[in-house]
N, C-alpha and C positions, 0 to 999 in steps of 0.2 A: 407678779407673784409677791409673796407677802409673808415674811419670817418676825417672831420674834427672837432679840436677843438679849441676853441675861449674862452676868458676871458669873465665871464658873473655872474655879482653878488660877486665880489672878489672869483671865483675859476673858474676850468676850466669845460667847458661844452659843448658839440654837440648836433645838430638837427638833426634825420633824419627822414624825413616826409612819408616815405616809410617805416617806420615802427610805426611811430605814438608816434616821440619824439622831443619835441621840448625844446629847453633850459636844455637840461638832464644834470642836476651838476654832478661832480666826486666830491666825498666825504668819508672821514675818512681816510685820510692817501695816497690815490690816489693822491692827486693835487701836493705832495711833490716826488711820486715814478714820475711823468709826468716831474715836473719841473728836477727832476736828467736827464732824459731820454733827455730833451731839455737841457741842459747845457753841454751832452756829444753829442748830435747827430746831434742837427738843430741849426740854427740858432734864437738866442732866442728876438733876434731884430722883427722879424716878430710878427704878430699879429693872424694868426692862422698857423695850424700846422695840418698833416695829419696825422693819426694812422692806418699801416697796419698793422691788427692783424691775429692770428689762432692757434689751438690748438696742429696745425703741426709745427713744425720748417721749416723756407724757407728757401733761399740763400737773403744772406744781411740784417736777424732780428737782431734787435740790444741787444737782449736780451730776458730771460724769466721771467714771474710770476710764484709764484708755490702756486697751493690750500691747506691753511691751517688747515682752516676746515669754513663748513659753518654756518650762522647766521642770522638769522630773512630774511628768502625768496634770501638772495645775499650768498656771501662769502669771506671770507680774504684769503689775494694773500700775498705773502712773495715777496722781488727784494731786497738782498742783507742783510742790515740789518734794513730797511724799511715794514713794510706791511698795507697794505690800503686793502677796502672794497669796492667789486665790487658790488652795488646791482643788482633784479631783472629785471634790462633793460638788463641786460645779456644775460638774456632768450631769448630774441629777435633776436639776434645772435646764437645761442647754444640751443640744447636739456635742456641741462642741463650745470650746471658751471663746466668748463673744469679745469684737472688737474694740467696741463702747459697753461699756454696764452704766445704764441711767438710775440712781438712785434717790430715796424723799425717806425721811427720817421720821419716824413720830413718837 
């Protein structure tokens, strides 16, 4: 799956209107795991950025999350010694919040 994401309200945030999300912020600890991901993988000159994600690992993911435990309908995701808080727009994507999310930045 495959999102862009764009600076919106001082943090980072995607729409996607096929699922019925517009302006969705990343928040708690997310916008700081994004910004590592874009200072090692993309170019941070740009103004948005594309996130392919899955709960599979693919060829050329730049990395993983790992489920810490979950809270209030989302869950916290660990990337190194970072962890941020995915909430329930998750769902939207996933059954449920996956235990690995393999991520590739562009």
């Amino acid at each position: 799956m495959i999102i862009e994401i764009y600076r919106h309200h001082g943090t980072w945030a995607f729409t996607d209107t096929y699922k019925g999300l517009e302006n969705e912020p990343f928040v708690a600890g997310i916008p700081e795991i994004i910004d590592e991901f874009i200072e090692k993988f993309s170019d941070k000159n740009q103004k948005t950025h594309r996130i392919t994600f899955s709960s599979s690992d693919f060829p050329g993911s730049h990395g993983k999350l790992t489920k810490t435990n979950p809270e209030q309908g989302g869950s916290w995701y660990k990337y190194g010694k970072k962890e941020g808080w995915l909430c329930p727009a998750t769902l939207h994507y996933f059954p449920e919040h996956p235990e690995e999310l393999f991520v590739r930045f562009s």
